[in-house]
C-alpha positions as a Markdown table, in Angstrom:
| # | Residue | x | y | z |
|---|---|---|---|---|
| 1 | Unk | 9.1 | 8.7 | 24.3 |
| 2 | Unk | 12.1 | 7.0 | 24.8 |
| 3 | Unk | 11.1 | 3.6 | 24.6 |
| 4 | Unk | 9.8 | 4.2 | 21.1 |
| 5 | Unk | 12.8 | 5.8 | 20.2 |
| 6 | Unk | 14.9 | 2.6 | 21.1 |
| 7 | Unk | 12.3 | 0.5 | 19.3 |
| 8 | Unk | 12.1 | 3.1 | 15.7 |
| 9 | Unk | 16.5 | 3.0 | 16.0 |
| 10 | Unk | 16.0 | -0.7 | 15.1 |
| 11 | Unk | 14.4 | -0.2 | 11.6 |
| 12 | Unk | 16.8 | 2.0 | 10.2 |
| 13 | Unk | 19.6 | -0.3 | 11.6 |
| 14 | Unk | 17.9 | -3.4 | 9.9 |
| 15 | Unk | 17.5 | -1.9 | 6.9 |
| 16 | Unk | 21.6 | -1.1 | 6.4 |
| 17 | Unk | 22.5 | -4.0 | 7.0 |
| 18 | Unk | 20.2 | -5.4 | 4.7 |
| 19 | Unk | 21.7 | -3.3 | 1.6 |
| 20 | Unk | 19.9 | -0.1 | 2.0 |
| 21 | Unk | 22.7 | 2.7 | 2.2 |
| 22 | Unk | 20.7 | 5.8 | 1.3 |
| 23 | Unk | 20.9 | 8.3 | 4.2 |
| 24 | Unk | 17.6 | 10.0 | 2.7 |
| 25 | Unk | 16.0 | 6.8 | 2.8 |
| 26 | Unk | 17.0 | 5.2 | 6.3 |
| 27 | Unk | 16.0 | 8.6 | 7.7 |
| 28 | Unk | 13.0 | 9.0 | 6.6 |
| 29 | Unk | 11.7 | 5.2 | 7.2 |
| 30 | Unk | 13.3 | 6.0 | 10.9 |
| 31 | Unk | 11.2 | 9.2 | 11.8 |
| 32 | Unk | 8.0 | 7.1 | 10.1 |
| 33 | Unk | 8.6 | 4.3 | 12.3 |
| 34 | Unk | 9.4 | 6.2 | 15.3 |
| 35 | Unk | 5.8 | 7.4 | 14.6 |
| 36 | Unk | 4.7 | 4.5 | 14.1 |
| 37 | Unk | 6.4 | 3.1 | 18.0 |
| 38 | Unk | 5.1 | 5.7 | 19.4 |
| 39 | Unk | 1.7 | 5.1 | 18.0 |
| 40 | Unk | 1.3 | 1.8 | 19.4 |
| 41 | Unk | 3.0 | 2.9 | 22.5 |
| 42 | Unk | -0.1 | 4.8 | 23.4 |
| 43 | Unk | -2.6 | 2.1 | 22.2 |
| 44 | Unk | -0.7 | -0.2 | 24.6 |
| 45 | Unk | -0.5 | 1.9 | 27.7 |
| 46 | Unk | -4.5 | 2.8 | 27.4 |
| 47 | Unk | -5.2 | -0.8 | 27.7 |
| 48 | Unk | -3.1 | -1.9 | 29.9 |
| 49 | Unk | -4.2 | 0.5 | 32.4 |
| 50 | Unk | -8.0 | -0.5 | 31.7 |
| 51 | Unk | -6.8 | -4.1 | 32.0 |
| 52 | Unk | -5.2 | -3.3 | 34.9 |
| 53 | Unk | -8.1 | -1.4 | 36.4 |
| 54 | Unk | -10.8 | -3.4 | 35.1 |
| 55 | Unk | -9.6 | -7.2 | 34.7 |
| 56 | Unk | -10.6 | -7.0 | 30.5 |
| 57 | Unk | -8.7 | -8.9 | 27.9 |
| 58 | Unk | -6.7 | -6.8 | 26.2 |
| 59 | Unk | -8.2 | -6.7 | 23.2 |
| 60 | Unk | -11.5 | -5.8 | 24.9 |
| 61 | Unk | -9.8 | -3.3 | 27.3 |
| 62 | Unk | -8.1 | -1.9 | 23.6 |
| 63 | Unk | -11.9 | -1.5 | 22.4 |
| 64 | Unk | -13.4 | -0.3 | 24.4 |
| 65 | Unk | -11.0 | 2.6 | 25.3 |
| 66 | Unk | -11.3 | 3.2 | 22.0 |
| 67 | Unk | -14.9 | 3.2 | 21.9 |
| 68 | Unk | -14.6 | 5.7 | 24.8 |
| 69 | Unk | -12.2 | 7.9 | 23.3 |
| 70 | Unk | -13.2 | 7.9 | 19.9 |
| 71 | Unk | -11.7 | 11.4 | 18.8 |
| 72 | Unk | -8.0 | 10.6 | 20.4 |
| 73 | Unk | -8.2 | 7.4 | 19.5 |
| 74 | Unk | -9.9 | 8.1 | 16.1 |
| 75 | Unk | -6.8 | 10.3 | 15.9 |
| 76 | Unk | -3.8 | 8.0 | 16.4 |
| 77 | Unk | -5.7 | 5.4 | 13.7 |
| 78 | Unk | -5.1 | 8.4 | 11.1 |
| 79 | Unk | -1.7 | 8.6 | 12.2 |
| 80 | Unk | -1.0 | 4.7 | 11.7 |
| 81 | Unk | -2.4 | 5.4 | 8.1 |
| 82 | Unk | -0.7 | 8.2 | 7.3 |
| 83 | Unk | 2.7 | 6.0 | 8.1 |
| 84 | Unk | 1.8 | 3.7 | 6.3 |
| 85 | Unk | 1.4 | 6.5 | 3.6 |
| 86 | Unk | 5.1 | 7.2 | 4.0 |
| 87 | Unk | 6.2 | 3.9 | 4.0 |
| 88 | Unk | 4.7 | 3.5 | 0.6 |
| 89 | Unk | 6.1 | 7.0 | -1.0 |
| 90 | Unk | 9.4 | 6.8 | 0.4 |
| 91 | Unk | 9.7 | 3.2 | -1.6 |
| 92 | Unk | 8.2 | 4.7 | -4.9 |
| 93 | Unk | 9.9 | 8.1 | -5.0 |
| 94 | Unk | 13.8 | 6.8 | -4.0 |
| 95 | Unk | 13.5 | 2.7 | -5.2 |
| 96 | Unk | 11.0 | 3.4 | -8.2 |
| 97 | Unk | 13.0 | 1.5 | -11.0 |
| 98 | Unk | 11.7 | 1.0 | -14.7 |
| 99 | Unk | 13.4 | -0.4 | -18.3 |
| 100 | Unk | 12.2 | -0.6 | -21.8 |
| 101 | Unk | 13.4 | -3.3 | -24.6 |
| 102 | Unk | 12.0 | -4.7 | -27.7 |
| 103 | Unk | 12.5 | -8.6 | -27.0 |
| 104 | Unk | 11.9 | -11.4 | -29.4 |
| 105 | Unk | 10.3 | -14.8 | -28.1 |
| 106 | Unk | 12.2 | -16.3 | -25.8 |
| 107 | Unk | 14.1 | -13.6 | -24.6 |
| 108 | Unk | 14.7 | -12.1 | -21.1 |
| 109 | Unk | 14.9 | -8.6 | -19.3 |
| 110 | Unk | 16.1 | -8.4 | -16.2 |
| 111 | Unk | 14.8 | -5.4 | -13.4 |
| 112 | Unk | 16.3 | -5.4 | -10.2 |
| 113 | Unk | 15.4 | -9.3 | -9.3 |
| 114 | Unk | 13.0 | -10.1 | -11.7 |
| 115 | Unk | 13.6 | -11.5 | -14.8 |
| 116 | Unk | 10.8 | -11.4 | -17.3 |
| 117 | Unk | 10.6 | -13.8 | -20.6 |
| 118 | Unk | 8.7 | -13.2 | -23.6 |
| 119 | Unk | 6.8 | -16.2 | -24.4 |
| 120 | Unk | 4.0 | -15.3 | -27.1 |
| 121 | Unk | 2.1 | -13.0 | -29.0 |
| 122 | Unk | -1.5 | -13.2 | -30.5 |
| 123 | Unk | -3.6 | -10.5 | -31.7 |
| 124 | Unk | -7.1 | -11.4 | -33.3 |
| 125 | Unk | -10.9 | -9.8 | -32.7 |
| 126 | Unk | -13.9 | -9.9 | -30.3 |
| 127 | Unk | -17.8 | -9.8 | -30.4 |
| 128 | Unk | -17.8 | -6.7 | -28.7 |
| 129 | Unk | -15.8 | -4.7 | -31.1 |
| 130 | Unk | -12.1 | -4.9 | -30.2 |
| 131 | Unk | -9.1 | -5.7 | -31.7 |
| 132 | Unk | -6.9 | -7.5 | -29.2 |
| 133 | Unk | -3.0 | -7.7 | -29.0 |
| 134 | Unk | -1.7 | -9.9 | -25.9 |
| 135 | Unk | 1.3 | -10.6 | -24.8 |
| 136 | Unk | 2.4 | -13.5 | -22.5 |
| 137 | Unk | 5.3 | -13.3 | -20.3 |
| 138 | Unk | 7.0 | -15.2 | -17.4 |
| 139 | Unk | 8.1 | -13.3 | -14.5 |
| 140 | Unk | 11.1 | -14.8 | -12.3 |
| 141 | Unk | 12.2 | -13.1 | -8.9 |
| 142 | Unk | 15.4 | -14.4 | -7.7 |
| 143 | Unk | 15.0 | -17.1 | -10.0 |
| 144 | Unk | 11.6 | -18.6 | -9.0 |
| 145 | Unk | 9.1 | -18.5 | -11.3 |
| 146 | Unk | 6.1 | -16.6 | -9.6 |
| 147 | Unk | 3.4 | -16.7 | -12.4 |
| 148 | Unk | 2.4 | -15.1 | -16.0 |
| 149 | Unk | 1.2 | -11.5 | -16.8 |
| 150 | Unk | -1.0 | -10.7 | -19.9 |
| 151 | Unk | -0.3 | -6.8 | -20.6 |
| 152 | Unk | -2.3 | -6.1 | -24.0 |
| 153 | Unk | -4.1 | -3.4 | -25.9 |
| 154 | Unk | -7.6 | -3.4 | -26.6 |
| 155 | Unk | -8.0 | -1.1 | -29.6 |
| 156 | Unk | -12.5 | -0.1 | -30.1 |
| 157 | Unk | -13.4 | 0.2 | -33.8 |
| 158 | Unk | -16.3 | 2.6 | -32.8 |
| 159 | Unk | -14.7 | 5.2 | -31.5 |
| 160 | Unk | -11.5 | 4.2 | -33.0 |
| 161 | Unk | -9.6 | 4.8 | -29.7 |
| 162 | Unk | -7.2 | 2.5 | -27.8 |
| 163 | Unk | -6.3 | 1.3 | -24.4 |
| 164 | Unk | -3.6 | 0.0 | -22.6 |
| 165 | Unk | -4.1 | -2.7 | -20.5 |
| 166 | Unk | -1.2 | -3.4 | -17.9 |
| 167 | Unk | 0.4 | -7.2 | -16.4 |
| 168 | Unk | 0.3 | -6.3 | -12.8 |
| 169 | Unk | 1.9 | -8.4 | -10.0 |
| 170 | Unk | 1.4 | -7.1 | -6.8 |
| 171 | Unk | 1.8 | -8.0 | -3.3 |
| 172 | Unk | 2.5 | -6.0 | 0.1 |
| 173 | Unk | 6.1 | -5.5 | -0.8 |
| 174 | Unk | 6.0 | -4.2 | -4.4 |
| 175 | Unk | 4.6 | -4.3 | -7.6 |
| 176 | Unk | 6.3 | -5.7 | -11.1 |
| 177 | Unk | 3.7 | -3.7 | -13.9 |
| 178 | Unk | 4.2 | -4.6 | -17.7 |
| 179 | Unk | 2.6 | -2.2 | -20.5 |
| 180 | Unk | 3.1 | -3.5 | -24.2 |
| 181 | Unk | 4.0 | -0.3 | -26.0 |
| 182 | Unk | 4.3 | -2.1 | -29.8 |
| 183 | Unk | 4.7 | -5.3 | -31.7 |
| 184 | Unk | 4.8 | -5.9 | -35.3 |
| 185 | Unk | 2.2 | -7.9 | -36.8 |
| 186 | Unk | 4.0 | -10.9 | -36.8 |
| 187 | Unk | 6.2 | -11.8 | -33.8 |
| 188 | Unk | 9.0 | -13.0 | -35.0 |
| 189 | Unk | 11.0 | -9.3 | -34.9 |
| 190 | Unk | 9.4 | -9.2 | -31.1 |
| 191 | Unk | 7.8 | -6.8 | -29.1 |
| 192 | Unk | 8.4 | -3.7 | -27.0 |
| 193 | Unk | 7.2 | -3.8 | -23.3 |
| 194 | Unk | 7.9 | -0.9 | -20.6 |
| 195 | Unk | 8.4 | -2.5 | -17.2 |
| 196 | Unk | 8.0 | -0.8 | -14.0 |
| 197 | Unk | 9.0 | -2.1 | -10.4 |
| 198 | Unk | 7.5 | -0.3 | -7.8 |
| 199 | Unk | 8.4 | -1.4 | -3.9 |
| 200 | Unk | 5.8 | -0.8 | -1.4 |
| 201 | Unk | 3.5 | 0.9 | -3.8 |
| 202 | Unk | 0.8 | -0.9 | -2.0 |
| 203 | Unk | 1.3 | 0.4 | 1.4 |
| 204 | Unk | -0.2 | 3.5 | 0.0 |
| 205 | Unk | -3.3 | 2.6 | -1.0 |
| 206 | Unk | -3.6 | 0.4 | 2.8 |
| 207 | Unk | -2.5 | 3.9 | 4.4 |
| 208 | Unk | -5.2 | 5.5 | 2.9 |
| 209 | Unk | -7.8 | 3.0 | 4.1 |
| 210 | Unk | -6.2 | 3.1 | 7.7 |
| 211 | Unk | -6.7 | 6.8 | 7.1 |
| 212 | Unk | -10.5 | 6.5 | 6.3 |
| 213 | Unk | -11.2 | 4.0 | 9.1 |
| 214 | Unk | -9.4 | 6.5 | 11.7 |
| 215 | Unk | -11.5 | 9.5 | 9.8 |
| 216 | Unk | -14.9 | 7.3 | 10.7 |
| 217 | Unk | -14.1 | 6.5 | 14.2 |
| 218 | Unk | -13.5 | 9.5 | 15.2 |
| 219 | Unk | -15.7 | 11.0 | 13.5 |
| 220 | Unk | -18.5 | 9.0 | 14.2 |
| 221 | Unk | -21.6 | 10.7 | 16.6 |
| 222 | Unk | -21.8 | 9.3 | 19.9 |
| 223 | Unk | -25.2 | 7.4 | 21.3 |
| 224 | Unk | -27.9 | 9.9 | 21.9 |
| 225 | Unk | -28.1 | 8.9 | 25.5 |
| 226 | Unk | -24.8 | 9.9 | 26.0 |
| 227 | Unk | -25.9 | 13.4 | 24.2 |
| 228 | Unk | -28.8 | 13.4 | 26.4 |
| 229 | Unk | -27.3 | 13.6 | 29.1 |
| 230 | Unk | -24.5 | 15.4 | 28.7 |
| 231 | Unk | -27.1 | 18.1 | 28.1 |
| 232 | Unk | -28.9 | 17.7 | 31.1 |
| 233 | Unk | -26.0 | 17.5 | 33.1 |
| 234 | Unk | -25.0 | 20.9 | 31.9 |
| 235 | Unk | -29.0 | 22.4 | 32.1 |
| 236 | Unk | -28.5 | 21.4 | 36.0 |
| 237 | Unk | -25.3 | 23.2 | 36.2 |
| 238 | Unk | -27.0 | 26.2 | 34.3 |
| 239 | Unk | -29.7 | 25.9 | 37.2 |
| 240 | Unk | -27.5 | 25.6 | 40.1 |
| 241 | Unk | -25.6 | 28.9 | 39.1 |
């Protein structure tokens, strides 16, 4: 194990020095990566020894242990999604950062490195029954514009209920969510918005597919031949005894 070790010491090192000083935090991203190491450290010896042994490419050699081992294997593809699971709830539960302002056009709020602008707000009806109030806004990280978000609520006249409809930006690193909580009818006195920033949010929801994906493979029945005649081989041991 002590090659993964060497390799997991890395992340946590990286991290510091990269303005994470949380002792929490770097410890528990080290034991998830050291899981993580020593993960792939197994994947990697398997195949090597069946490319060594057999001549295969390795990402044939890499299938087809796997299709030959499907419960270990199976097994270690949970693991690699239930790191990824960390990853992601480590982020959320210690970097989870959020603000609330009432802003009039034009004006900023700043979250971590984003900077958000209100730029409009339009509210008006649609043939299906709603009444629609829409904000725009401009999000900025690090000072580069990276797109607009429309967070609005949708309120139904026939069941006289509302719902709030969220600005989302997401990629693998984090999510920047926008919910419009209020406005006045008229914009000019502005409108209230409750910003989120969530890092690695996502890395949940790809944990949990890992997880499923390790969850089919190992759980999926082997070939009925192979069943066949596993169970003759064992009714001719039963006869030789």
């Amino acid at each position: 194990m002590w090659k993964p070790m060497i390799a997991s010491l890395i992340v946590p090192v990286f991290l510091y020095f990269q303005g994470m000083e949380l002792i929490g935090a770097l410890f528990g991203y080290w034991i998830a990566s050291f899981a993580l190491f020593v993960t792939f450290y197994e994947f990697w010896r398997g195949a090597m020894a069946r490319h060594r042994r057999h001549g295969e490419r390795f990402p044939i050699a890499l299938a087809r242990l796997a299709g030959r081992n499907r419960r270990r294997y199976g097994g270690y593809i949970i693991h690699l999604g239930v790191v990824l699971m960390a990853f992601g709830i480590i982020g959320i539960e210690i970097f989870q950062s959020e603000t609330q302002a009432t802003l009039a056009q034009g004006e900023q709020l700043t979250l971590g490195r984003y900077v958000m602008t209100f730029d409009s707000l339009a509210q008006f009806d649609t043939p299906d029954g709603r009444n629609v109030a829409r904000a725009v806004v401009a999000v900025y990280e690090d000072g580069e514009f990276v797109g607009k978000l429309y967070p609005r609520r949708d309120f139904y006249y026939a069941s006289q209920q509302p719902m709030t409809i969220p600005g989302v930006r997401s990629t693998l690193e984090d999510d920047f969510y926008v919910l419009l909580v209020g406005w006045e009818p008229i914009a000019e006195a502005g409108a209230t918005f409750k910003v989120y920033h969530n890092p690695l949010v996502n890395f949940v929801w790809l944990g949990g597919l890992v997880f499923i994906v390790g969850t089919l493979v190992a759980a999926w029945p082997e070939k009925e031949r192979d069943t066949l005649r596993t169970h003759k081989s064992a009714q001719s041991s039963y006869a030789q005894v």
